[in-house]
C-alpha positions in Angstrom: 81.2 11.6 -20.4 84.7 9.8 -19.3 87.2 10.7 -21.7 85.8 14.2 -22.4 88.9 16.3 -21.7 86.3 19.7 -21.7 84.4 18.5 -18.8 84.1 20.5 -16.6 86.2 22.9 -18.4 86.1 26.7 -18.0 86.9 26.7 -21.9 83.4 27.0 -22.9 83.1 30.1 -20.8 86.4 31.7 -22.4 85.4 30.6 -25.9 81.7 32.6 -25.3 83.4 35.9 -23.6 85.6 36.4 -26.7 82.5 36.9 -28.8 81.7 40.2 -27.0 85.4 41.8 -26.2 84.5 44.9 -26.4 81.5 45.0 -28.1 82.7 43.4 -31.1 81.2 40.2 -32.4 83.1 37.5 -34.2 79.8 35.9 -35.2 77.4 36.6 -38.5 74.3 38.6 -36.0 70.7 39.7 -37.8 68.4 41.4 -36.0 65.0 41.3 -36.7 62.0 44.4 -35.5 58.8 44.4 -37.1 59.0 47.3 -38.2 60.8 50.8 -38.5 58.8 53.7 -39.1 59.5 55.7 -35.2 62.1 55.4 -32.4 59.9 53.9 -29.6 60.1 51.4 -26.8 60.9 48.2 -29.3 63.0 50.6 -31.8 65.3 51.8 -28.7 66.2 47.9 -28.2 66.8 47.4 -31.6 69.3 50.6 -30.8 70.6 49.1 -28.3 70.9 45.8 -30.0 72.8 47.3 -32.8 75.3 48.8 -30.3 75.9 45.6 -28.5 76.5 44.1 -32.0 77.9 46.7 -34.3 78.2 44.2 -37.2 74.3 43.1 -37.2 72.5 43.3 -39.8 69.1 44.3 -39.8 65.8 43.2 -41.0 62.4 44.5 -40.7 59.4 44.4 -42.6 58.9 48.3 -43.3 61.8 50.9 -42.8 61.2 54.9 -42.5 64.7 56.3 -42.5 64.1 59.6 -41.5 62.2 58.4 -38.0 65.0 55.8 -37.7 68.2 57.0 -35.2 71.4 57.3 -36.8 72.4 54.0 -34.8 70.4 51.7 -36.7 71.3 53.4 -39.9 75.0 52.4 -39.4 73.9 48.8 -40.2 73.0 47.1 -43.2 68.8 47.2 -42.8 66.9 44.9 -46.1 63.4 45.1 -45.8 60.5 42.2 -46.9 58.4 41.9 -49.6 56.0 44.6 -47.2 58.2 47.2 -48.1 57.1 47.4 -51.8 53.4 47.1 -51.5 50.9 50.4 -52.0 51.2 52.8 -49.2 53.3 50.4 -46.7 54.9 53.0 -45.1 51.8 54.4 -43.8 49.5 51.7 -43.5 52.0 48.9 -42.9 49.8 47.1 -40.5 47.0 46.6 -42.9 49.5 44.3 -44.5 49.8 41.9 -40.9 48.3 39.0 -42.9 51.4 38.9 -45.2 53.8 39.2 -42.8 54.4 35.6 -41.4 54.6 34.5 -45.6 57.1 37.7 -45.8 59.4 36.6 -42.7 59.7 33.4 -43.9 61.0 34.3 -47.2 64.1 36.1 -45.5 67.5 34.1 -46.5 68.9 33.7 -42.8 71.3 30.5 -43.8 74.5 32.4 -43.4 73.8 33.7 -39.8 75.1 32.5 -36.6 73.1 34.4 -34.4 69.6 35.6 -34.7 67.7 38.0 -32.6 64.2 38.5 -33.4 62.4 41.7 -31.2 58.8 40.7 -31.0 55.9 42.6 -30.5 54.6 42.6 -34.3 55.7 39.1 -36.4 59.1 39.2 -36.4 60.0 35.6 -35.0 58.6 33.1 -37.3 61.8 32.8 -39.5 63.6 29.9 -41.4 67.0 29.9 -40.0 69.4 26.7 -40.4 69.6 24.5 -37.5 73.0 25.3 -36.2 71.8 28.6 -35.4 70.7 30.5 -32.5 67.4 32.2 -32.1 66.8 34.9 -29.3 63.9 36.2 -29.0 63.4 39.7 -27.2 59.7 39.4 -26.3 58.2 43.0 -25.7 54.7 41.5 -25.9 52.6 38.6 -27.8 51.1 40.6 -30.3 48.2 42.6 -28.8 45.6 42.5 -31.4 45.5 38.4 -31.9 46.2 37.8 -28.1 45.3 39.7 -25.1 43.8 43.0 -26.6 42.1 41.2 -29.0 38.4 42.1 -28.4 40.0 45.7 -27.5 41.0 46.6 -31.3 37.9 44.4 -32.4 35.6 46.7 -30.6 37.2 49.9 -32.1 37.8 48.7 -35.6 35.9 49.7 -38.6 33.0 47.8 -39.7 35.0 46.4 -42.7 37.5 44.9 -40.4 35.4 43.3 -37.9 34.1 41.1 -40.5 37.6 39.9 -41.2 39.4 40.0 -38.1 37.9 36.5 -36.8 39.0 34.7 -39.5 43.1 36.8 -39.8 43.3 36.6 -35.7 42.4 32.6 -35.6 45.4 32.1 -38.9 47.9 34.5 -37.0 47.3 32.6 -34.1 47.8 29.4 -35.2 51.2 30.7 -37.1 51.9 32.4 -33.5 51.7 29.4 -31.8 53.7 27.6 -34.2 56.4 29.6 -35.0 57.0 29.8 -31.0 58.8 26.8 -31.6 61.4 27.8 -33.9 62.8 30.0 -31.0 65.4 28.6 -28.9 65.4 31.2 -26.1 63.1 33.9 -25.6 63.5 36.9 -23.2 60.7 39.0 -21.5 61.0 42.7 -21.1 59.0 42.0 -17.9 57.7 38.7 -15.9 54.2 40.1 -16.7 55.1 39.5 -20.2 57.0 36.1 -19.5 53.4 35.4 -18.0 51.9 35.6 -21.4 55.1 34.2 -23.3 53.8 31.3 -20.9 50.4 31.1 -21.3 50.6 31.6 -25.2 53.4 29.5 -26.2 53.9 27.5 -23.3 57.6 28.7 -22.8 59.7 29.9 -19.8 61.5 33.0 -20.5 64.4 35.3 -19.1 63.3 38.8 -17.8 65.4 41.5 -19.0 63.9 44.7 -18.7 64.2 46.9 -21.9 67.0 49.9 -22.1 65.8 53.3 -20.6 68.0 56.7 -21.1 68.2 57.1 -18.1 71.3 59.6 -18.2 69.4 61.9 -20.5 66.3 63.0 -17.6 67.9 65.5 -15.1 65.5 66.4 -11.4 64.7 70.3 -11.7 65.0 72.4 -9.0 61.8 74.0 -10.5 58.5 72.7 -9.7 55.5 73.4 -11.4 51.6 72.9 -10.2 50.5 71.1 -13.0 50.4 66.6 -13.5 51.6 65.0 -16.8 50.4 62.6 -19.0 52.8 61.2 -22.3 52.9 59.1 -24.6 50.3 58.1 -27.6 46.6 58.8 -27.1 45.2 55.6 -27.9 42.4 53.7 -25.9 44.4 50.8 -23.6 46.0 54.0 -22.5 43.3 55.1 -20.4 43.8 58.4 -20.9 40.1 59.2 -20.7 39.8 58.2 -17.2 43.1 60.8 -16.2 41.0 63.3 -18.2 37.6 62.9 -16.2 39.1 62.3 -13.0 40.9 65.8 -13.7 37.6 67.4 -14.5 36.3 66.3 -11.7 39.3 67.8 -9.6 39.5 70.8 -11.0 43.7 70.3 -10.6 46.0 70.9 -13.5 47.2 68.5 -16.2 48.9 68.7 -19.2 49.1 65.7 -22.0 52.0 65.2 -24.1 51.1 63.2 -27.2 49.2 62.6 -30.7 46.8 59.7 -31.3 43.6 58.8 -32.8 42.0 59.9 -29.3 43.3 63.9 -29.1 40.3 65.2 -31.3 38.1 63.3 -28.7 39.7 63.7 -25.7 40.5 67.2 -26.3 36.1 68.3 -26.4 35.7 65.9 -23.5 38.5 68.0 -21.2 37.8 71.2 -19.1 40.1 74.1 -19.3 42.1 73.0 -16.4 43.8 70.2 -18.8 46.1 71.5 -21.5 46.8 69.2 -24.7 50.3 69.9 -26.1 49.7 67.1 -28.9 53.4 65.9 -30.1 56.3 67.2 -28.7 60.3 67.2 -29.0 62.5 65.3 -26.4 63.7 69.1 -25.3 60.0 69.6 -24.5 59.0 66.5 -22.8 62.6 66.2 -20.7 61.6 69.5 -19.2 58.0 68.7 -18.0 59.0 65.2 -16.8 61.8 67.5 -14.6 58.8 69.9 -13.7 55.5 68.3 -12.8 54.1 67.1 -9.7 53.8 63.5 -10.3 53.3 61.5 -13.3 49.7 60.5 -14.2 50.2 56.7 -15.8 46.4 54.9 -15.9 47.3 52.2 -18.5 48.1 48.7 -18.0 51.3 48.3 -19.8 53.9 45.6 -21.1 56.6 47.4 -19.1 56.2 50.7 -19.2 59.1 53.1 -20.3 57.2 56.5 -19.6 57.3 55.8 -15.9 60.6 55.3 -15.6 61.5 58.4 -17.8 59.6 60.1 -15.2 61.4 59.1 -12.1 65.1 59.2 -13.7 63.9 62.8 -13.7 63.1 62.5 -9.9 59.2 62.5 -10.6 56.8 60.2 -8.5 54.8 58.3 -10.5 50.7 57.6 -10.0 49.6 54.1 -11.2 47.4 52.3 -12.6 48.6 48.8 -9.7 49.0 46.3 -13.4 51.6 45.5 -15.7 54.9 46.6 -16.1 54.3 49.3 -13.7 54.8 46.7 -10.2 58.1 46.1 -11.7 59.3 49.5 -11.9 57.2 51.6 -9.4 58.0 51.1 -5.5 54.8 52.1 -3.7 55.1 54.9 -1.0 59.1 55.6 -2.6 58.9 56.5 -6.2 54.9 57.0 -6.6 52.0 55.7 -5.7 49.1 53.2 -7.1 45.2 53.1 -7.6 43.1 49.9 -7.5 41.1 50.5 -10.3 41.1 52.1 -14.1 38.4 55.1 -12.9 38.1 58.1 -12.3 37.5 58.1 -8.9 40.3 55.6 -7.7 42.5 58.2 -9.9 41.2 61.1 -7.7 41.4 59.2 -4.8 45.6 58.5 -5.6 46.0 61.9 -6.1 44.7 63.4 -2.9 46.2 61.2 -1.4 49.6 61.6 -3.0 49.5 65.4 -2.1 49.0 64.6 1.6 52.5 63.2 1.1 54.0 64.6 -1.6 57.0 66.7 0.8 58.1 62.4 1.6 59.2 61.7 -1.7 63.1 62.2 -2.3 63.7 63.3 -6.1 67.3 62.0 -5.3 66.1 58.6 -4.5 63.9 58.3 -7.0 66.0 59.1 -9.9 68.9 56.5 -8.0 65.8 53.9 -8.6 65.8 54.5 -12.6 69.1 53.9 -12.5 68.9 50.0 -12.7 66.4 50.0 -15.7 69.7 51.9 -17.6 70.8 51.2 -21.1 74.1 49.2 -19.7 72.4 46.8 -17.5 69.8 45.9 -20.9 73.2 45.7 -22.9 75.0 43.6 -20.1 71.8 41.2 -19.4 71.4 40.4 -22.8 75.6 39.9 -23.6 75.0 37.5 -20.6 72.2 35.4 -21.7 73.4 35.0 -25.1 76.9 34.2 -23.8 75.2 31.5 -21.6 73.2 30.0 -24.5 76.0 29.9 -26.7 78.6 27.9 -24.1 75.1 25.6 -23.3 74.7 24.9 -26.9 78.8 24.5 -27.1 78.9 22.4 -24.3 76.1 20.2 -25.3 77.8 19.5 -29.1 80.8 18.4 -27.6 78.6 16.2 -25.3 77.3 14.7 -28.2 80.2 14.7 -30.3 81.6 12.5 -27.3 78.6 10.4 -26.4 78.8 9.2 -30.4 
């Protein structure tokens, strides 16, 4: 290194900050999402994403503009191949097998920056070597990797023939197009534990943006428990369900799913289905209900904190995401187990002590899970990857 005037330089760190004055990029940016057909969880990063980087362009197997924000909608968005094929909008994920062959056919060579948002195939792309890859992990997908035998047992008869033979292709394309990423960030350390185990990479945890500002406390209480989100089986929402029925206590479910027809026979009249519901709707029970019913084992969990930015404690399920966000005996309370009687346990005793938990405090906890600490966490890392890579060409350029 002796004669390498940017030793030890605070240059690097100048040159990377000027990137992101004031949100503006000076780079060529794509971001890449699986798909776009509803604003959820992954579709509020790629919001945020597209904030941070107002210049991005967009990319994404299958896009639905009417159930995309008017965010994303600003940018230029070019679909794959996926986009044309029979009934792709609706049925997009019986198309999985063709989407590692469709990513790899997207022309990335004039981009500096690349930030693929995983949870369907969205990493394995073909970008130039100069180029940096991010990518915001939100899970490994589900159905190859650690829910695999979970969609296997629910799937039609058709598609358990062929899901042994598309899970063991998609995993080896998984695998291998891990290494094609230079960095990858985890929206929670239990999903840098599978990033880990899958691809054998270390990640940066950067929890995913939360609106936090748009959840109000109510000085209005009800007597009823909520459930939200989709009705889908890794929810658990049958075990809230029984363990209700068993109680005899209130509930009321906010979603659509494959499960509501189901779930709605199996529930006693003491548990009201709402089925889908507007944001004006939901904001107002979150504000109103006793505590949050949450027996899933999620990636991070976004429900949960939606609940306590609007002051609500939050029962459970002690996996996943959930340790990361919930404070035991503060902001909610957990249960040991996914059944109904470790749910009815949690709940009695959560009403013992429900007059000790400060809506105030609670909603102050949310805070840090806020769209400005995402959008501040990932300027960072990508401002630290670029003056690494920086850095190390000089290095080179000098070592030569």
């Amino acid at each position: 290194m002796d004669g390498n005037p940017y030793a030890g330089d605070d240059r690097f760190a100048l040159l990377s900050r000027t990137l992101f004055k004031q949100g503006y990029c000076v780079l060529k940016v794509a971001i890449v999402h699986y798909w776009l057909v509803s604003m959820r969880g992954g579709e509020k990063v790629v919001e945020a994403l597209c904030e941070l980087f107002p210049n991005a362009d967009v990319f994404t197997h299958v896009y639905k503009p009417s159930a995309i924000s008017e965010t994303i909608k600003k940018h230029r968005i070019q679909t794959t191949f996926i986009q044309k094929l029979p009934g792709a909008v609706r049925q997009y994920q019986s198309y999985l097998p063709l989407m590692p062959i469709a990513l790899e056919q997207l022309n990335l060579k004039n981009y500096d920056l690349v930030i693929s948002s995983e949870s369907g195939p969205a990493k394995g792309l073909v970008i130039p070597p100069e180029a940096l890859h991010v990518c915001y992990c939100h899970t490994p997908m589900r159905y190859v990797w650690p829910m695999y035998h979970d969609y296997q047992q629910t799937a039609s008869w058709l598609k358990r023939i062929f899901m042994p033979i598309v899970a063991h292709y998609l995993r080896l394309w998984d695998v291998t197009s891990a290494s094609r990423v230079d960095q990858f960030v985890s929206n929670s350390a239990y999903v840098g534990r599978r990033v880990m185990r899958y691809y054998r990479r270390e990640s940066e945890v950067i929890h995913p943006p939360v609106d936090t500002h748009a959840f109000t406390p109510s000085d209005i209480r009800g007597d009823f428990y909520l459930m939200a989100g989709q009705l889908i089986p890794y929810k658990r929402v049958d075990v809230a369900v029984e363990a209700f029925n068993r109680s005899g206590k209130r509930l009321t479910i906010i979603g659509g799913g494959d499960q509501l027809k189901r779930l709605r026979k199996a529930a006693a009249p003491n548990i009201n289905f709402l089925g889908r519901q507007p944001f004006s709707v939901l904001r107002d029970h979150y504000a109103r209900c006793r505590a949050l019913i949450f027996p899933g084992e999620e990636d991070f969990g976004i429900v949960p904190v939606e609940a306590m930015a609007s002051g609500r404690p939050v029962i459970a399920f002690k996996a996943g995401g959930a340790l990361e966000t919930v404070v035991d005996g503060v902001t909610g309370l957990f249960f040991d187990e996914q059944t109904p009687d470790s749910l009815v346990e949690a709940v009695e005793r959560f009403e013992l002590m429900e007059t000790k938990f400060s809506s105030a405090r609670i909603a102050q906890h949310a805070e840090q899970f806020n769209r400005r600490n995402f959008k501040e966490g990932m300027r960072r890392a990508i401002e630290t990857l670029f003056q690494e890579k920086n850095r190390k060409s000089i290095e080179n350029l000098y070592a030569s």
